[in-house]
PDB file of N, CA, C and O in Angstrom:
ATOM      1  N   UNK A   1     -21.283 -17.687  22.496  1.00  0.00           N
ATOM      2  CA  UNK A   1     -20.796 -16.507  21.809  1.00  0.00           C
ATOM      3  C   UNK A   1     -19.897 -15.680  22.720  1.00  0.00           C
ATOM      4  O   UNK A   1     -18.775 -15.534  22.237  1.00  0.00           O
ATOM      5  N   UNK A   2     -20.101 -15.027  24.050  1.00  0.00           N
ATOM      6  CA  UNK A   2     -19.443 -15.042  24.884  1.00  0.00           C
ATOM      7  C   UNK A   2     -18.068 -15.293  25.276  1.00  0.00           C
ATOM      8  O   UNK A   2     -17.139 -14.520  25.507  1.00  0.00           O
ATOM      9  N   UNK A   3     -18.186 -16.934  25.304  1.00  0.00           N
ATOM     10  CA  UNK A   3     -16.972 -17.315  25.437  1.00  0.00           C
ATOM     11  C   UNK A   3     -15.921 -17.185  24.442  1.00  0.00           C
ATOM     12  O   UNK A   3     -14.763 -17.250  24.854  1.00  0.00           O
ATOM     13  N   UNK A   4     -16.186 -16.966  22.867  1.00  0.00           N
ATOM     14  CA  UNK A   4     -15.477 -16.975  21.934  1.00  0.00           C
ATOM     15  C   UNK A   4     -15.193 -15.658  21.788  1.00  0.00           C
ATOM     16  O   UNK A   4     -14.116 -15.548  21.203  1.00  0.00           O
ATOM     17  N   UNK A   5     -15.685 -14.587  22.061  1.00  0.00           N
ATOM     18  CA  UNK A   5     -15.242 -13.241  22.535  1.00  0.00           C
ATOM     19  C   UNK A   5     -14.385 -13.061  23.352  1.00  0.00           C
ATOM     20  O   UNK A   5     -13.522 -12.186  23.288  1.00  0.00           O
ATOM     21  N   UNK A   6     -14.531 -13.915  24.265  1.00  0.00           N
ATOM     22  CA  UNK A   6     -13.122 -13.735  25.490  1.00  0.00           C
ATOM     23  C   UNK A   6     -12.351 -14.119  25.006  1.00  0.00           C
ATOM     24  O   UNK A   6     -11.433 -13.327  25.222  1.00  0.00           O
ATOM     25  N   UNK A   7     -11.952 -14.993  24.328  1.00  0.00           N
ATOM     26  CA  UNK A   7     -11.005 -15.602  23.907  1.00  0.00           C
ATOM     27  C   UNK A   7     -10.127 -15.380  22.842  1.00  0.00           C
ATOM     28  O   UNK A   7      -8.967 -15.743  22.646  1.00  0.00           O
ATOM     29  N   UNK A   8     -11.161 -14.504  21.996  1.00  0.00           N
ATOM     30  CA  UNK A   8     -10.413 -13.451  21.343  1.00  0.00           C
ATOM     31  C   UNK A   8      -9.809 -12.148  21.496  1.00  0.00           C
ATOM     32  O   UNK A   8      -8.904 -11.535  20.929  1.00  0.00           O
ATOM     33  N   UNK A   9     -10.817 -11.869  22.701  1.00  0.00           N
ATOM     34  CA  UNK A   9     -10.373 -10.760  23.470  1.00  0.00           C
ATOM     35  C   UNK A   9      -8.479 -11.117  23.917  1.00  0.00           C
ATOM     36  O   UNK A   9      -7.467 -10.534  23.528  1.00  0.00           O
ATOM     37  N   UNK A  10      -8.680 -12.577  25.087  1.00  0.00           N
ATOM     38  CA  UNK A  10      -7.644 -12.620  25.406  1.00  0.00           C
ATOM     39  C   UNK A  10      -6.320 -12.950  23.931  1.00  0.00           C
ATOM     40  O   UNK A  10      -5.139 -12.606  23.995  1.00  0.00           O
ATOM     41  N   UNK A  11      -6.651 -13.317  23.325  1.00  0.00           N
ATOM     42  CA  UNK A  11      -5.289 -13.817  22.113  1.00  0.00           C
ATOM     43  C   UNK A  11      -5.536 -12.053  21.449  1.00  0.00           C
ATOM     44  O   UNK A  11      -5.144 -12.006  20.284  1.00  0.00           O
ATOM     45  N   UNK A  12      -5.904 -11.130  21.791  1.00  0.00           N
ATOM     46  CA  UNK A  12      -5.753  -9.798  20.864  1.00  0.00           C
ATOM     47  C   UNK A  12      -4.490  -8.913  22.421  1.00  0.00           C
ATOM     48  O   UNK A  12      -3.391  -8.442  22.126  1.00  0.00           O
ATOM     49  N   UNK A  13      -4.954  -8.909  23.663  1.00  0.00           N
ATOM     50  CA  UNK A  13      -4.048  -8.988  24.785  1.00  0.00           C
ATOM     51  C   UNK A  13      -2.453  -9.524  24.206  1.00  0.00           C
ATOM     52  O   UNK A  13      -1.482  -8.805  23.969  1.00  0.00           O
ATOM     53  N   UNK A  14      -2.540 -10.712  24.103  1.00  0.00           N
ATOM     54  CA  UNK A  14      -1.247 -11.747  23.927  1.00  0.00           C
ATOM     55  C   UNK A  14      -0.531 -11.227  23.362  1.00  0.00           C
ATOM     56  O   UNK A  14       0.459 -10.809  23.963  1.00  0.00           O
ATOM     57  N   UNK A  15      -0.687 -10.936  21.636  1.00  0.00           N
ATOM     58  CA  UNK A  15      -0.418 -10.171  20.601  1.00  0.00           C
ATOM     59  C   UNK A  15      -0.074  -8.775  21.041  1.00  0.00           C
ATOM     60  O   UNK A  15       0.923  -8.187  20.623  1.00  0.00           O
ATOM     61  N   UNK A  16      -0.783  -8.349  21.751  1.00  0.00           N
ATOM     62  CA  UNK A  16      -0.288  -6.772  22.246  1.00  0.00           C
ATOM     63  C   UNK A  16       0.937  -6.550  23.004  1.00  0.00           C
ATOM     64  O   UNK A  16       1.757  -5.653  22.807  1.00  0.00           O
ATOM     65  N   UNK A  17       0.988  -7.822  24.241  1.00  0.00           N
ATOM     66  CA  UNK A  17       1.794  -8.045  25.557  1.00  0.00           C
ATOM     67  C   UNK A  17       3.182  -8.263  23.925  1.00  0.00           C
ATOM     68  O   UNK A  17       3.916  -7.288  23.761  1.00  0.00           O
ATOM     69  N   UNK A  18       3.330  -9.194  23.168  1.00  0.00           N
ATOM     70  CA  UNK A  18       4.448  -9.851  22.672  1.00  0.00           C
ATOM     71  C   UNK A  18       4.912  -8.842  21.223  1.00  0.00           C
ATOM     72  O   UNK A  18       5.738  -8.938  20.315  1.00  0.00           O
ATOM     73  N   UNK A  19       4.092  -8.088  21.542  1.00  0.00           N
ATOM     74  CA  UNK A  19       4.350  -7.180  19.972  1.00  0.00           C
ATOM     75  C   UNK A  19       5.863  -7.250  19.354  1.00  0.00           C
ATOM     76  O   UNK A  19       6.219  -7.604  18.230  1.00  0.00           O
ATOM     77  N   UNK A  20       6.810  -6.689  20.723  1.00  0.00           N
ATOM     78  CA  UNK A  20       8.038  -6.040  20.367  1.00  0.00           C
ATOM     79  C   UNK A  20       8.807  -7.408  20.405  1.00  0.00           C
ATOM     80  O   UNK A  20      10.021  -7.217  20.332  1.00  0.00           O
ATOM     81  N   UNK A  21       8.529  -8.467  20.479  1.00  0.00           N
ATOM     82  CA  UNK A  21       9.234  -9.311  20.227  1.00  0.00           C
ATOM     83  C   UNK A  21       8.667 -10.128  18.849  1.00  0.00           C
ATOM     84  O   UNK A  21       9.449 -10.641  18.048  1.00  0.00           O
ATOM     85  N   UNK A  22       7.367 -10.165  18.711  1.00  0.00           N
ATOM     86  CA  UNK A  22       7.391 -10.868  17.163  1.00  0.00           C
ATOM     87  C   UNK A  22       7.251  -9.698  16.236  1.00  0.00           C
ATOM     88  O   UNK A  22       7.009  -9.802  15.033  1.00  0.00           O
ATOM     89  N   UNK A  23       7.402  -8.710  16.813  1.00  0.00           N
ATOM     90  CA  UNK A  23       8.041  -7.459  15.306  1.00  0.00           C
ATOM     91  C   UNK A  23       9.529  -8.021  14.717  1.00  0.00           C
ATOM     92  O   UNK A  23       9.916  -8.047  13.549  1.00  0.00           O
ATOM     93  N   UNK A  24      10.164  -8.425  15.848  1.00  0.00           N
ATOM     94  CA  UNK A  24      11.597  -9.152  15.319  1.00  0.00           C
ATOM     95  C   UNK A  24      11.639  -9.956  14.466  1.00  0.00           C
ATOM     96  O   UNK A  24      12.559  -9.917  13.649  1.00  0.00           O
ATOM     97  N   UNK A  25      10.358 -11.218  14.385  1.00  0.00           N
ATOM     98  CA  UNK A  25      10.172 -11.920  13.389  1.00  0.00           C
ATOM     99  C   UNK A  25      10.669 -11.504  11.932  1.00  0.00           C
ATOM    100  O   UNK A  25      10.339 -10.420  11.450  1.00  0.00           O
ATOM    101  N   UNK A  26      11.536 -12.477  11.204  1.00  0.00           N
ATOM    102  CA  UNK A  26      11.214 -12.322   9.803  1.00  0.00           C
ATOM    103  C   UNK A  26      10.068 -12.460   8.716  1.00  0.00           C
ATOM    104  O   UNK A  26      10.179 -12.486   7.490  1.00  0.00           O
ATOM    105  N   UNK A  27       8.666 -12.561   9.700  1.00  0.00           N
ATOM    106  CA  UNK A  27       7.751 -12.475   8.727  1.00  0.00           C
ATOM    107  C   UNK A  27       7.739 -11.265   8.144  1.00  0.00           C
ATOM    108  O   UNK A  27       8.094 -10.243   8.733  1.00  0.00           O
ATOM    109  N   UNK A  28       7.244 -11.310   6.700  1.00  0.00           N
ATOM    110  CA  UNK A  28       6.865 -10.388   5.868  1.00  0.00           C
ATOM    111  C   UNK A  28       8.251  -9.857   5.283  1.00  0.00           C
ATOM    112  O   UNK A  28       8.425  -8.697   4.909  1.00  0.00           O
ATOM    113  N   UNK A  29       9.462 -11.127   5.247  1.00  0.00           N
ATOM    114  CA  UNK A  29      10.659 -10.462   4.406  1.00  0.00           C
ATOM    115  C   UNK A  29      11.389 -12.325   4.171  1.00  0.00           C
ATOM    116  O   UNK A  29      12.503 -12.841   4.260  1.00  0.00           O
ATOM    117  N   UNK A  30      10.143 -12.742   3.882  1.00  0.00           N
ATOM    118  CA  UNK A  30      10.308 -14.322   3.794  1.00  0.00           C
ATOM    119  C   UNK A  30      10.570 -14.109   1.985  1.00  0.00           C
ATOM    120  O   UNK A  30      10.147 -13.345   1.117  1.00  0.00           O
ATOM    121  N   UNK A  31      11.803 -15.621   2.081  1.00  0.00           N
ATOM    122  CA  UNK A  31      11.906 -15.785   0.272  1.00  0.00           C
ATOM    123  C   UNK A  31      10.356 -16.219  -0.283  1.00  0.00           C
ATOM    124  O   UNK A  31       9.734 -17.219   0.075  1.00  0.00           O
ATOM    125  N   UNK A  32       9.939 -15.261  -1.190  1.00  0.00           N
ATOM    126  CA  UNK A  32       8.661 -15.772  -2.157  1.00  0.00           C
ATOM    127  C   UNK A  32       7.768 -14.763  -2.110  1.00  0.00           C
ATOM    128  O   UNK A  32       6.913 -14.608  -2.981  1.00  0.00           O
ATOM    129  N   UNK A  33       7.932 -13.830  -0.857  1.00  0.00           N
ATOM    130  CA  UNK A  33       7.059 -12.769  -0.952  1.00  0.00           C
ATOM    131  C   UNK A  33       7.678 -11.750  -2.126  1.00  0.00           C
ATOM    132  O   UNK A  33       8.827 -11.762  -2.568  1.00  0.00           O
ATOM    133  N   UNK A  34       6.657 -10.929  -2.472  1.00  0.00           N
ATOM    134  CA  UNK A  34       6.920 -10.094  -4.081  1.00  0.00           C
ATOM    135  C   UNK A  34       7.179  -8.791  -3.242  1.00  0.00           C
ATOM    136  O   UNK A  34       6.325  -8.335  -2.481  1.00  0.00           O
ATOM    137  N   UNK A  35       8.391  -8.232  -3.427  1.00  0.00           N
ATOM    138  CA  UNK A  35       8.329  -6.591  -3.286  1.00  0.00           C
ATOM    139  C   UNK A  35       8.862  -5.991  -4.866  1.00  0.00           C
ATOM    140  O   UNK A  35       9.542  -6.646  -5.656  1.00  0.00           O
ATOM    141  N   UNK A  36       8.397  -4.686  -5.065  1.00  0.00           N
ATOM    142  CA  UNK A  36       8.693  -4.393  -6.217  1.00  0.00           C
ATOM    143  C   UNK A  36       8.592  -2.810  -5.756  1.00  0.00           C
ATOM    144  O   UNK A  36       7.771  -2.251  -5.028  1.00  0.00           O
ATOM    145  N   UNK A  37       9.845  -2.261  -6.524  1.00  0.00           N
ATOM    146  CA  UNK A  37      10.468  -0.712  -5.572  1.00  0.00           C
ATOM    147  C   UNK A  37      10.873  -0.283  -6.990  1.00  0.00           C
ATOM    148  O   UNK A  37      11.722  -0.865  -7.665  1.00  0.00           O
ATOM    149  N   UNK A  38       9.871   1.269  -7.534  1.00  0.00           N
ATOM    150  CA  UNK A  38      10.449   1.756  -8.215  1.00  0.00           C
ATOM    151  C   UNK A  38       9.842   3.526  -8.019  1.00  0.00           C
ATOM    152  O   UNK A  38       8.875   4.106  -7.527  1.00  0.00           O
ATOM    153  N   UNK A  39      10.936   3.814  -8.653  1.00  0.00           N
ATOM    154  CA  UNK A  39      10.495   5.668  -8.158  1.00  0.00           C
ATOM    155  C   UNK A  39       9.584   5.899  -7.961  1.00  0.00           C
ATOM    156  O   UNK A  39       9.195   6.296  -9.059  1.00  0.00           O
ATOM    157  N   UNK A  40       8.363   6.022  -6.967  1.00  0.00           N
ATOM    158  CA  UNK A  40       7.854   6.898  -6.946  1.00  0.00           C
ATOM    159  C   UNK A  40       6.514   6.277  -6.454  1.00  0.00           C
ATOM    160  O   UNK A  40       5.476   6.853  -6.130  1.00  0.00           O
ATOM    161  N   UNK A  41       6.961   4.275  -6.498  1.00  0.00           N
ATOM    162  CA  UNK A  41       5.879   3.128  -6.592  1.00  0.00           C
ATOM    163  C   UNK A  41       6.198   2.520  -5.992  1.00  0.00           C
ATOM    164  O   UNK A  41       7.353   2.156  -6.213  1.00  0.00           O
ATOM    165  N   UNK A  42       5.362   1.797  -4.544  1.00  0.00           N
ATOM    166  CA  UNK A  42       6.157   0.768  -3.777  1.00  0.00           C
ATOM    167  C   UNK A  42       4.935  -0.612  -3.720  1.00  0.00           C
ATOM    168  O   UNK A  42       3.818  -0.275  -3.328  1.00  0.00           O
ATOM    169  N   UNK A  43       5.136  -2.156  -4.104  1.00  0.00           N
ATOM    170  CA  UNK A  43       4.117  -2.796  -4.016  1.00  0.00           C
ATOM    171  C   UNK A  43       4.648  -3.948  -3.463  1.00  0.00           C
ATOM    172  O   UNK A  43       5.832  -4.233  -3.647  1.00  0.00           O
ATOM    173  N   UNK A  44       3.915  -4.632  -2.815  1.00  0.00           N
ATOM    174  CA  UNK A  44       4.739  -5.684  -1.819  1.00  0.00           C
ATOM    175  C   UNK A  44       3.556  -6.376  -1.380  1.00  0.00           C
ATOM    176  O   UNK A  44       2.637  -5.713  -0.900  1.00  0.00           O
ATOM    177  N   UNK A  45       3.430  -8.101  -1.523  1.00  0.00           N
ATOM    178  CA  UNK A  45       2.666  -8.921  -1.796  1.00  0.00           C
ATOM    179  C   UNK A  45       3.158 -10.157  -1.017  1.00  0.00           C
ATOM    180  O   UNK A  45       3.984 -10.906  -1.539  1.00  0.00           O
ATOM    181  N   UNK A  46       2.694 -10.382   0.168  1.00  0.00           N
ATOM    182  CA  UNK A  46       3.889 -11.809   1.251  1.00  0.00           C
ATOM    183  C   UNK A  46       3.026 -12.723   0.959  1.00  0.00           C
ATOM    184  O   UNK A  46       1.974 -12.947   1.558  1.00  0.00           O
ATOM    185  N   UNK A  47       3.398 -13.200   0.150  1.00  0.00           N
ATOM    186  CA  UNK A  47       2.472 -14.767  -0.545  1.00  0.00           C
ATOM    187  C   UNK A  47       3.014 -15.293   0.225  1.00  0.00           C
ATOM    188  O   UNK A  47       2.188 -15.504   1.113  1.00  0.00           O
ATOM    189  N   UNK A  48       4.369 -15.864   0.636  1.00  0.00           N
ATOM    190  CA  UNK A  48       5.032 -16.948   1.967  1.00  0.00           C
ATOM    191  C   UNK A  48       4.488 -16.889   3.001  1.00  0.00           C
ATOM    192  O   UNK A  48       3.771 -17.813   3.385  1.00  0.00           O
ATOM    193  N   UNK A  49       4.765 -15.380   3.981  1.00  0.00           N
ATOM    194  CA  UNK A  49       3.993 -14.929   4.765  1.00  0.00           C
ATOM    195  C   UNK A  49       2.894 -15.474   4.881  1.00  0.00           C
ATOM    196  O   UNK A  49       2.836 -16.372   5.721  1.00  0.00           O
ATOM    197  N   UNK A  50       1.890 -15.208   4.255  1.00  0.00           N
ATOM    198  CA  UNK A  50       0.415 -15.459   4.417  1.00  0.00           C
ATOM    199  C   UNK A  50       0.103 -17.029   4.351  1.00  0.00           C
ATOM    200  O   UNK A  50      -0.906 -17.350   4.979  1.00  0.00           O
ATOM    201  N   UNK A  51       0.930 -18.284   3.568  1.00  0.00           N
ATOM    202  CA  UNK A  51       0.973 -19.116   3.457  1.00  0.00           C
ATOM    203  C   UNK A  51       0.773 -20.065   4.714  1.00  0.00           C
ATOM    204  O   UNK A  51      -0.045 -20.894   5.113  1.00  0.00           O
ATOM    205  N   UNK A  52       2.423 -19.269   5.272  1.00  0.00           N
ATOM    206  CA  UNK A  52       2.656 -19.932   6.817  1.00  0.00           C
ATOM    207  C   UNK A  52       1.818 -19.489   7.754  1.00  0.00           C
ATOM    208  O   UNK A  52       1.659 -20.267   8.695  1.00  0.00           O
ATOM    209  N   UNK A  53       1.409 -18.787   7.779  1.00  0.00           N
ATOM    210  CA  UNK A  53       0.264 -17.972   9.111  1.00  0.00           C
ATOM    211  C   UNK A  53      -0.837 -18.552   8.471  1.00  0.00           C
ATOM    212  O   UNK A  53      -1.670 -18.966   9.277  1.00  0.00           O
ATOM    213  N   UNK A  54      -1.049 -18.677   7.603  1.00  0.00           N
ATOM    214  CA  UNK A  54      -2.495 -19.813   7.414  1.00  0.00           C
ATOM    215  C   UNK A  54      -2.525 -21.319   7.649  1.00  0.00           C
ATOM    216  O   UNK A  54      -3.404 -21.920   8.268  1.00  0.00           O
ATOM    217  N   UNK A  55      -1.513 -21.814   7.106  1.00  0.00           N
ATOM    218  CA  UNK A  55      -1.072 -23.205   7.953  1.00  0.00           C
ATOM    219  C   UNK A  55      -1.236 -22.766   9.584  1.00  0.00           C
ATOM    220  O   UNK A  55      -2.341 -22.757  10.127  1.00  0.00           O
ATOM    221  N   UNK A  56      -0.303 -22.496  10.109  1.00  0.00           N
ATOM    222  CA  UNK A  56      -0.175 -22.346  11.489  1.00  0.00           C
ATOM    223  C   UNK A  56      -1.437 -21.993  12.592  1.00  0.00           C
ATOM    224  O   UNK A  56      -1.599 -22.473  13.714  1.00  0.00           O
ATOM    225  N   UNK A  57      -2.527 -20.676  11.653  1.00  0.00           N
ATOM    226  CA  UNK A  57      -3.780 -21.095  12.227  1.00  0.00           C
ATOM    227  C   UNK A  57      -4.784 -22.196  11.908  1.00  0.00           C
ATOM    228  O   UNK A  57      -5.689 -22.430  12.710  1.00  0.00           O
ATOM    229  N   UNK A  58      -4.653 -22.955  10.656  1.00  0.00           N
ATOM    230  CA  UNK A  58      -5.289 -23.699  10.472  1.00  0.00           C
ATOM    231  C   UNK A  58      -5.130 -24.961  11.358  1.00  0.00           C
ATOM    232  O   UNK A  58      -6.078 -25.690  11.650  1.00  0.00           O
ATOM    233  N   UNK A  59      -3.831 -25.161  11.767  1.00  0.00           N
ATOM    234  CA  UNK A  59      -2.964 -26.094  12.470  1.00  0.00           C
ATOM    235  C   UNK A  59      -3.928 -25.892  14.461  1.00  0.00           C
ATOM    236  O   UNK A  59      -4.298 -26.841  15.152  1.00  0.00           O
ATOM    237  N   UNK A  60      -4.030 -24.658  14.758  1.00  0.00           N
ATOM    238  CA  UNK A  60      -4.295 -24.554  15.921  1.00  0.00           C
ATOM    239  C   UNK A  60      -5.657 -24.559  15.994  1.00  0.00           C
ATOM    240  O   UNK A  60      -6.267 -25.063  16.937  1.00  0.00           O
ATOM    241  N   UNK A  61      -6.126 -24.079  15.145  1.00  0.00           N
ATOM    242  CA  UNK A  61      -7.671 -24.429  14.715  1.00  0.00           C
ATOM    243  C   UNK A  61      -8.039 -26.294  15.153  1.00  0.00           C
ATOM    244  O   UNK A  61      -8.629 -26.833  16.090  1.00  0.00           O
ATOM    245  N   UNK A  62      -7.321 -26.807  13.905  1.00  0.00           N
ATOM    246  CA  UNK A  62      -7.894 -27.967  14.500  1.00  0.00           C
ATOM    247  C   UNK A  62      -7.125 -28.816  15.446  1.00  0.00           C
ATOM    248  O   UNK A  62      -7.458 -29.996  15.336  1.00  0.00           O
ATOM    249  N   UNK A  63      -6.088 -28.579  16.452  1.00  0.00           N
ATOM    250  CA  UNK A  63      -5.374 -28.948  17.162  1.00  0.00           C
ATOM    251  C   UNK A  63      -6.819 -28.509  18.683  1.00  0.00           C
ATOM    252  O   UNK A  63      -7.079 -29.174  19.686  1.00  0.00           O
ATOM    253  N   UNK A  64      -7.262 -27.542  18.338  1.00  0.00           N
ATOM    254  CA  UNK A  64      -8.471 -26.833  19.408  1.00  0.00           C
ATOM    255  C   UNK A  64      -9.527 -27.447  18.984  1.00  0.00           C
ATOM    256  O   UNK A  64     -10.371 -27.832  19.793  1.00  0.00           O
ATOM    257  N   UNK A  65      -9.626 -27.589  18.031  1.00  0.00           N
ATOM    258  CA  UNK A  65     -10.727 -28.394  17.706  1.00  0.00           C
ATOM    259  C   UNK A  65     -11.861 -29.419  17.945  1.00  0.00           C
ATOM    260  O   UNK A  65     -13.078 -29.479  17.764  1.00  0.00           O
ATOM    261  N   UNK A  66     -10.278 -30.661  18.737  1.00  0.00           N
ATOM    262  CA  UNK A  66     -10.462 -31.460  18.596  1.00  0.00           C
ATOM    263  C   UNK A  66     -11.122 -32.178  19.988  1.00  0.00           C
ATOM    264  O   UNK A  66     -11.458 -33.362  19.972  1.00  0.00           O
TER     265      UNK A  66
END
């Protein structure tokens, strides 16, 4: 248990250290995500987004896995 704490500890670090560079990313303005903008109402839904970041951890998941 321990060890899987550190390790999240360290990948929450990583994410912190790289912020200002994957803010640059075009995630979350990918074709397929839903935004919908009207007076007064703003709703926005990254179905793509969430798609690929679930592949990609699922991908390292069992790439670690193994």
């Amino acid at each position: 248990m321990s060890r899987t704490l550190i390790i999240i500890g360290l990948i929450v670090v990583a994410v912190g250290l790289l912020w200002p560079w994957l803010g640059r990313l075009p995630l979350g303005h990918l074709p397929g995500d839903i935004v919908i903008q009207r007076p007064g109402f703003s709703f926005y839904f990254p179905i793509t987004t969430m798609v690929l970041v679930s592949a990609v951890v699922s991908f390292l998941c069992w790439l670690f896995g193994r």
